[in-house]
N, C-alpha and C positions, 0 to 999 in steps of 0.2 A: 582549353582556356577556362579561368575561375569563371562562376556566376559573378555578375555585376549584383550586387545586393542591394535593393533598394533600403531609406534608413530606417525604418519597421522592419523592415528584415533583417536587418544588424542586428537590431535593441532585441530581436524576438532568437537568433544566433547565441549572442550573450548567454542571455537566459537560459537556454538548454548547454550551453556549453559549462557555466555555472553551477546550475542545479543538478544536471546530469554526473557530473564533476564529484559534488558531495555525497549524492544517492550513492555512487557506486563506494567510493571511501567508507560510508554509514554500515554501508550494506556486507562489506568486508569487517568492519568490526563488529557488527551483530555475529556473522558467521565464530567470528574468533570468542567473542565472550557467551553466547548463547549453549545451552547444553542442546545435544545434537540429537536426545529422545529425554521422553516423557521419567520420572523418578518410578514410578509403576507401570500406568497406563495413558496413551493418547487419547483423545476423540474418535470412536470408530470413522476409520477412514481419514483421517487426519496424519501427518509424520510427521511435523515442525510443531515442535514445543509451544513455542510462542502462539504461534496460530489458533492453536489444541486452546491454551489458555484464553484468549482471547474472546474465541466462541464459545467458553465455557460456559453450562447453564444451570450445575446444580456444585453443592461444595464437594462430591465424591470426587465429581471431573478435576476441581480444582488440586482437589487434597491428590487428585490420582497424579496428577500432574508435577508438582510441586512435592512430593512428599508428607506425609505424616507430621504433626507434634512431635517432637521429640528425637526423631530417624537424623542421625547425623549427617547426612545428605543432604537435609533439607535446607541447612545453614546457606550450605555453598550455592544451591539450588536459586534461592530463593533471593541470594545477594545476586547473584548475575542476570535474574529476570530484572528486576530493581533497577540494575548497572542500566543494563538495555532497553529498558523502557524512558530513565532520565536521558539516555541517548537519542531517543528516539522524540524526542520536543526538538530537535535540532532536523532530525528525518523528515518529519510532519510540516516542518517548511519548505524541505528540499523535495520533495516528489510531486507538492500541491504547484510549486513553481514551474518545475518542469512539464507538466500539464499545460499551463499555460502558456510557456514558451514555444510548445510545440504547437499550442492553437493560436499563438501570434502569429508563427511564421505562416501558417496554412491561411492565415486569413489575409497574411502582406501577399500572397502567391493568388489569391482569388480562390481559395479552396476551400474556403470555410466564410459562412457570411457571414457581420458583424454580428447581428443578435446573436448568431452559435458562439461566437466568442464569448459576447455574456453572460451564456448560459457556462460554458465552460466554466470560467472566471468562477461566477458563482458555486459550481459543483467546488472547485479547488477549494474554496474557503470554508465550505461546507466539510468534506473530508479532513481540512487541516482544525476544525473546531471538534467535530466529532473523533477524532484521533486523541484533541487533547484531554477532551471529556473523558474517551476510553481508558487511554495510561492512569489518569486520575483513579479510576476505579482499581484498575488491574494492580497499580501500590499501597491501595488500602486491603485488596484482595490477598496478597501476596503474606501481607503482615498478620490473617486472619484467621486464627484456628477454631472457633467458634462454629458450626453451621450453623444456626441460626443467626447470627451475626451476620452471615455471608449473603445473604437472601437479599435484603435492598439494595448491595451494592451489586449481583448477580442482574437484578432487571436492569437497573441502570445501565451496566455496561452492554445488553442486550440491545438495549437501546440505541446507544450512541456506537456501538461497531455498526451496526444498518445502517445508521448515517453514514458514517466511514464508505464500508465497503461497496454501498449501492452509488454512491458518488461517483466513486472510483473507478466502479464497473459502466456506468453511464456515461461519464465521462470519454471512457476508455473508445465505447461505440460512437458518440460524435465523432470525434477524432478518426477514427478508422474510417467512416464515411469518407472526412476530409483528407485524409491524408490517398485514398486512393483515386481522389481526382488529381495526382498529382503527377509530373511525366518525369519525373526523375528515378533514380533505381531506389530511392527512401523510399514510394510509393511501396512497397513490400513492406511496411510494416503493419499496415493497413490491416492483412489478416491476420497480422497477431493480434493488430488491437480488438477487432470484430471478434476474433476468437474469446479472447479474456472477457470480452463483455459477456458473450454467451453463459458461459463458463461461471460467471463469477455474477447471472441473474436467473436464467434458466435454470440450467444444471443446478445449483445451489439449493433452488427449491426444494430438488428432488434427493439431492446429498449435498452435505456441507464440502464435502472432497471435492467440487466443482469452485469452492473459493480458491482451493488450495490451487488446484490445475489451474485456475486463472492467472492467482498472482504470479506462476511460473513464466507461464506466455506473456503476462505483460510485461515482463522483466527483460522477454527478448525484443518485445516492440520500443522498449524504452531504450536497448542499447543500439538499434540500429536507426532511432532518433537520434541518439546521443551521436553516433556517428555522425548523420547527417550535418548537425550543428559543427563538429568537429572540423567537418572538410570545408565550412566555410559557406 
């Protein structure tokens, strides 16, 4: 027999079935238009391009990244980060949603108490501002052969990815709390979400490869929410 769904649990349902919905669609065309290694070099301990870009901190990383002036590679390179970051203004709505959605339904369920909810809330809008700060940089970065040129928008985006990813990562750990007061078989996602917060606060300190590991596992906490939402 379905759960009876109280109507906060609808509205909070929607929402991960929604959000979850686009994340995965966004996430299948990053995979398709994104280059699948670095033009030279990644980020020691880094394998996703983007990511490598992202945390990037000096213009070697970038140029390592991205290609050289001139390298005919860099064309194509450099249009498809471009492609995937103006896609990714449409992402930065749909994963900060889903966040919430999943802290709707834990708090229609008694899993999550209302001020965690507003903290949540606030993390989501937090990452979804810091994301668009980040792209901002990362399309002026992209267009930028200059190092020295590259240097003020370099802190910048150092900046605003910390916003981004500490959000996401904190985020990630509410939720995990709440979600394994929960007596349904979703209740397993809980360690991936605990996991990815780890990962992606701790571990990160100690190597940036701890972002990476994170967003991995949270991609499986987010699809067996998304399930959840799914069955109703």
């Amino acid at each position: 027999m379905s759960e009876v769904l109280s109507p906060r649990a609808r509205r909070a349902v929607t929402i991960i079935r929604v959000a979850g919905t686009l994340v995965m669609v966004l996430t299948a065309a990053f995979l398709v238009i994104l280059p699948v290694k670095a033009v030279h070099e990644n980020l020691p301990g880094i394998t996703n391009p983007m990511l490598g870009f992202e945390l990037a901190s000096t213009p070697a990383q970038v140029l390592g990244i991205l290609g050289n002036p001139g390298e005919p590679v860099r064309a194509d390179t450099v249009w498809r980060f471009d492609l995937a970051n103006r896609i990714d203004f449409l992402f930065m709505i749909a994963y900060p949603a889903l966040f919430v959605g999943i802290a709707l339904l834990l708090e229609a369920h008694g899993s999550l108490s209302g001020r965690m909810l507003v903290v949540v809330g606030t993390l989501a809008v937090l990452m979804a501002l810091g994301d668009a700060a980040e792209n901002r940089e990362l399309l002026s970065l992209s267009g930028a052969t200059d190092p020295a040129a590259m240097q003020p928008a370099l802190a910048r985006l150092h900046a605003f990815t910390s916003v981004k990813w500490y959000a996401i990562f904190v985020a990630s750990g509410l939720i995990g709390v709440g979600a394994w007061r929960e007596h349904g078989w979703w209740r397993w996602c809980a360690p991936f979400f605990g996991l990815a917060a780890v990962c992606g606060t701790a571990v990160a300190l100690v190597s940036l490869q701890g972002i990476e590991i994170g967003t991995y596992v949270l991609a499986v906490a987010w699809l067996i929410a998304y399930a959840r939402g799914v069955a109703g």
